[in-house]
N, C-alpha and C positions, 0 to 999 in steps of 0.2 A: 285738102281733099274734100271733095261733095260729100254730103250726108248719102248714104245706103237704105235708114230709115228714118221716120221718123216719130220721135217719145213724144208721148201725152205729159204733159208736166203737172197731171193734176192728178192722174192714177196708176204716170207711169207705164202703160201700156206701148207696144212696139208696133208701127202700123209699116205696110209695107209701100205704101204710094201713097200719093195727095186725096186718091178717091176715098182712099179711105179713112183719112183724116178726114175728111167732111162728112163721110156716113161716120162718122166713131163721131164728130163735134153736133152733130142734125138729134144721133141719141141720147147723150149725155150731155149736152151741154159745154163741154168742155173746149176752152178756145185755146189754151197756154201748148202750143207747138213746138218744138225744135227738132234740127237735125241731128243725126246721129252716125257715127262711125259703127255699126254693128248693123250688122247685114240681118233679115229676118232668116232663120233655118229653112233651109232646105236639103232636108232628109228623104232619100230615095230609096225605096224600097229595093234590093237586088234580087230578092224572088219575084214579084209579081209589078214593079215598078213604080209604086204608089207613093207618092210623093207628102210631106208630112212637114209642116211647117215650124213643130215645140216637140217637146220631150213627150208631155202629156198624148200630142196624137201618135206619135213611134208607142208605146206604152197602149194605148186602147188598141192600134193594129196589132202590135204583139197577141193582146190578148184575144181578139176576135180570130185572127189567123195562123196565130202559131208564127208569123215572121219575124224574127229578133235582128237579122242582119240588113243596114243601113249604110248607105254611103252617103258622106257628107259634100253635095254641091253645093253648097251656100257662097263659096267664094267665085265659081263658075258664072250663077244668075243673078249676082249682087250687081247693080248698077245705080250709077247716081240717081239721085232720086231730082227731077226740074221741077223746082216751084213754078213755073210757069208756063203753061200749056202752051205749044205751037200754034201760032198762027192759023194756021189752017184748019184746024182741030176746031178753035173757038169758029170762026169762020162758018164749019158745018153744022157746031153745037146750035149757033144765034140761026141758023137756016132750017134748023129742023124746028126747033122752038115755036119760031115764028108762023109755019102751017101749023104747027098743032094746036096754037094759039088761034088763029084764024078759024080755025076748024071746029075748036072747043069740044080737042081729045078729052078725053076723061085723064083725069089729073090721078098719078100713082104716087103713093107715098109710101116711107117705111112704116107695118105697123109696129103699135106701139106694146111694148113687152113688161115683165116686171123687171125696174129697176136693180133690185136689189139682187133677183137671182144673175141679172146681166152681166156687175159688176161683179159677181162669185165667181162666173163662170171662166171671166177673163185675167180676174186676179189666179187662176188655174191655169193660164195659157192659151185657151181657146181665142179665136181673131174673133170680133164684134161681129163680123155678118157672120160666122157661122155660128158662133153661140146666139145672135137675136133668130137666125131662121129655127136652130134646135126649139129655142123659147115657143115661139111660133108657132110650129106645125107638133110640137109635142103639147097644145092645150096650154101654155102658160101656165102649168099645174103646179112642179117643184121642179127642183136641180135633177132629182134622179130621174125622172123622165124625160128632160133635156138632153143628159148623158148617155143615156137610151137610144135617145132616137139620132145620137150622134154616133154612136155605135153599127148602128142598125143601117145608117146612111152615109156613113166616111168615104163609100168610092162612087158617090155620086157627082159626076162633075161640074156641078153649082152648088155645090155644098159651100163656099165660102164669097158665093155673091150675097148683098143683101136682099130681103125676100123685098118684096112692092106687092100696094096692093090699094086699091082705088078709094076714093074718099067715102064714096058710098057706102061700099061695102066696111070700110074700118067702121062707119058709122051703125050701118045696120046690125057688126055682126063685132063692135066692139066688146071684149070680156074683162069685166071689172080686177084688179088687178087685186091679188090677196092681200088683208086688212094684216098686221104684223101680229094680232095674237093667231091666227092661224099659218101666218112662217114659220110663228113658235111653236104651234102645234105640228105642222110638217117635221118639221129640224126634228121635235124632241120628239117623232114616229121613226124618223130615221136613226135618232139616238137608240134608241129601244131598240130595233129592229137587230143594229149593229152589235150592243150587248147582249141579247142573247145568244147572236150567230157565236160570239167569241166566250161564252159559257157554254154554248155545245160542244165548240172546238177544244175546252179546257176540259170536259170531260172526257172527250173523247182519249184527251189525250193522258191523262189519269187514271183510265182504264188500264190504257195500252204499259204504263209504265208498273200497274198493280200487277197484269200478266207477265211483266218482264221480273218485277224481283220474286214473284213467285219460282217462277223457271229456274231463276237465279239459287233459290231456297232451295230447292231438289235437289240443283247439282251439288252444292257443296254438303246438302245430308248426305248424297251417296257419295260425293270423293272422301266424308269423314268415317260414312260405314267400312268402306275400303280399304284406306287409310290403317283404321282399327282392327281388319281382321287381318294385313299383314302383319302388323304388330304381333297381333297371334299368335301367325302361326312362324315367326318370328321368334318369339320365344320359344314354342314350344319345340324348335330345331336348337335352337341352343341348349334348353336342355335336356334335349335328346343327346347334343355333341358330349355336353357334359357325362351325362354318364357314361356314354361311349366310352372317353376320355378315364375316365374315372374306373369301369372295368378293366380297360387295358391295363392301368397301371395296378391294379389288383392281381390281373395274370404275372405280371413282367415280377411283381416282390415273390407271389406263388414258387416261380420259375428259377429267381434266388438263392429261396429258400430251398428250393429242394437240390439245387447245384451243391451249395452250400454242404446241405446232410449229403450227398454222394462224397462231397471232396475231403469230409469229417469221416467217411468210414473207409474212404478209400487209405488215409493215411493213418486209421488205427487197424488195416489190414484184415477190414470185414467186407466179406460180399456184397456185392452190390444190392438194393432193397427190392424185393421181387414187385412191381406194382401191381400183379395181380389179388396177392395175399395182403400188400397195407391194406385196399383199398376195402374188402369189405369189412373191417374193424370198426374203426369209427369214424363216420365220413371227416374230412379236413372241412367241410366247407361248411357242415351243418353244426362242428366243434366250433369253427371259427363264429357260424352267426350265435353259437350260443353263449360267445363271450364277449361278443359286442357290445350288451347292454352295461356291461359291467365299466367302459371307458365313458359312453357317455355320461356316466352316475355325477361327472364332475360337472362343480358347482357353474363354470364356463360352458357346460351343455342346457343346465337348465337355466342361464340366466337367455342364451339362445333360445328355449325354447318360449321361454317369457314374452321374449320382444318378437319372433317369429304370431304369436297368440296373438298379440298387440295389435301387429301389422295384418293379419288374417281377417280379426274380427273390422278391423276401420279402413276397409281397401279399397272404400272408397271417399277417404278422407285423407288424402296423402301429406297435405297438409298441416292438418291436427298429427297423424304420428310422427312426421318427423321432427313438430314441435317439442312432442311427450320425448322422446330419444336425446333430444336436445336437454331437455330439462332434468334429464334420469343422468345425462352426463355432467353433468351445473353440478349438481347434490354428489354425487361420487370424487367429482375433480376437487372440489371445496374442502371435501374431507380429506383426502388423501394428500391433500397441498398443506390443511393445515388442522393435523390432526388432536390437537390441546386445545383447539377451542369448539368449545361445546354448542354454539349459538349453530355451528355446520352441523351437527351432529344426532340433532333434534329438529322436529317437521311435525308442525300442529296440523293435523287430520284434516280439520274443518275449515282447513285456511282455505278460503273461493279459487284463489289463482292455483295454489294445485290439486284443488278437485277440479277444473278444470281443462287443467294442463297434464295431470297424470292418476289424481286419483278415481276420477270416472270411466278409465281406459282399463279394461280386461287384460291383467302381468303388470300392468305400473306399482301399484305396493308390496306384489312377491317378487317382482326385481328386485326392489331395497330391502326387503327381509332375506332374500339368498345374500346378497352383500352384507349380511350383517345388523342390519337394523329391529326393533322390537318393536311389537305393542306394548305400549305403558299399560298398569289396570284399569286407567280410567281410561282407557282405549281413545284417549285422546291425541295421543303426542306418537310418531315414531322416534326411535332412540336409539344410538347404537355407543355401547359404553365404551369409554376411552379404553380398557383392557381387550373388545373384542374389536380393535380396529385390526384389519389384515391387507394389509398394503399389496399385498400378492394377489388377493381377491378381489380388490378395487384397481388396481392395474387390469385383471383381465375383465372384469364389466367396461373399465373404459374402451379396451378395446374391440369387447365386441358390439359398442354401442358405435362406436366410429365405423366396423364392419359396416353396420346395419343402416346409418345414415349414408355412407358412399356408396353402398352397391345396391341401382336401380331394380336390382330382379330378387330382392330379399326380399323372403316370405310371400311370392308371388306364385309358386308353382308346389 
């Protein structure tokens, strides 16, 4: 099969005809040629029909016009490529020649560009005549004004002939080509230029992510304020139920009770109890609260009231009291498991780990003195003597120390 295009074997460049293998060989120098099975692209615009030869020019249309969609004819307009010109063609080429020769037209040549942005431009994909004209009519300055003015000029249609331009004129109006410390210095302005575009961009965009966890901050204070006051008001319906709960069954024994005394006098064959006459004697409710205090007197209400004190004053330390509960049940379980030996039965005062774990806590050493334990006179030591151990009274501190660690709403309301 014919070559479609054909490679520079020296920079590897893809030309699309012989012409311009001679204008790419006339610039660079470069003679090492072959054919090649790979068609040059041809990308057609389907919005506005703009034909596009590399990725790079699809990519700078895109960005000049907003057109991203492309059809690819390249297989359509590929055609062998003839190394050798028709007959006829050279025929008119030597006949035109020869008057302008005769004539002594003015001789046009390509002019001459910087090398080295040439070779940039096409290691990028640009074809040699349109990156040497970019060169050209953009001042031979840098790359970025090259790119510029190919930007600016893509739907021109000589955009990818090479420019000409008479001997004369190259001569008169030739511009010295940039010396390589000011490449360096172009490069390293486009360096710079480039760094700070993308530390504005990285601020910017550090701002935008500081607004975002901020936002983020709020929401979750108010979902936790929220969160919190159902908690609440949470509890305080439950023990609202509770007491509810708790009167009721207070009426319903009342209710009993007084069935009870009816069914008591009814079977020793005394009249019914008139309620109008009990009732202003002495109230039942005001007798019953005034013998209330007399149940709690037990040592099980005050060692409750101890660990409730505990829990009140460090509420907001849920973790230290339930450590101190922990460690008040260690000392109680110790003794009561093994009550003859004394080393359980004795607690030096000043020991660090239970002034920190129970004796700096408000009830931690009048729980152990309700259980029985003493100050020594050197107020050193707690002590509880092997004759005042009470197994009855250390059974109910453990239990109501296990109360106090399983139920989350102890000493809370």
């Amino acid at each position: 099969m014919a070559g479609l295009s054909l490679r520079c074997g020296d920079c590897g460049a893809h030309l699309k005809s012989v012409e311009e293998a001679q204008q790419h060989a006339e610039l660079t120098s470069h003679t090492n040629f072959s054919e090649s099975t790979e068609a040059v692209l041809n990308l057609v615009c389907t919005t506005c029909g703009k034909p596009c030869r590399s990725k790079i020019e699809t990519d700078l249309h895109t960005k000049r016009t907003g057109h991203a969609d492309f059809a690819d004819k390249t297989s359509e307009t590929a055609k062998p490529i003839e190394l050798e010109a028709p007959k006829a063609a050279m025929e008119l080429e030597e006949s035109a020649v020869a008057p302008a020769e005769s004539n002594q037209v003015e001789e046009m040549i390509v002019p001459e560009v910087n090398k080295n942005f040439l070779a940039e431009l096409e290691s990028m994909g640009f074809p040699t005549g349109r990156a040497t004209r970019a060169l050209h009519f953009s001042g031979n300055s840098s790359l970025e004004a090259a790119i510029n003015w190919v930007a600016d000029h893509e739907d021109d249609p000589d955009i990818d002939q090479m420019p000409l331009v008479s001997v004369n004129t190259k001569a008169e109006t030739s511009t010295p080509s940039l010396t390589p410390e000011e490449v360096k210095m172009k490069a390293q302005e486009l360096r710079e230029r480039a760094r700070k575009k993308k530390e504005e961009e990285e601020k910017r965009t550090e701002r935008e992510r500081e607004k975002e966890r901020i936002r983020i901050g709020k929401e979750l204070l108010e979902a936790k304020r929220i969160e919190e006051e159902n908690e609440r008001r949470r509890l305080l319906a439950l023990r609202k139920a509770e007491k509810e709960e708790e009167k009721r069954a207070r009426e319903k024994i009342r209710q009993k009770l007084e069935e009870d005394k009816a069914e008591r006098r009814r079977k020793l064959g005394l009249p019914p109890e008139d309620p109008g006459a009990a009732k202003p004697s002495s109230p039942p409710v005001e007798e019953k609260k005034s013998f209330l205090p007399v149940r709690p007197a037990s040592k099980a209400e005050r060692m409750r009231d101890c660990l409730r004190s505990l829990k009140q004053h460090h509420k907001d330390e849920d973790a230290k009291v339930k450590r101190a509960f922990q460690t008040l049940l260690t000392y109680v379980g110790n003794v009561a498991k093994n009550p003859d030996e004394e080393k359980f039965r004795k607690i030096r005062l000043n020991n660090p780990t239970f002034q920190d774990r129970v004796g700096n806590l408000r009830g931690g050493i009048e729980f152990l003195e309700i259980c029985g334990f003493q100050r020594l006179d050197d107020n050193e030591f707690l002590f509880l003597p092997r004759d005042k151990v009470d197994t009855a009274v250390l059974n109910s501190a453990g239990s109501e120390l296990n109360s106090a660690i399983a139920n989350p709403f102890f000493g809370v309301l």
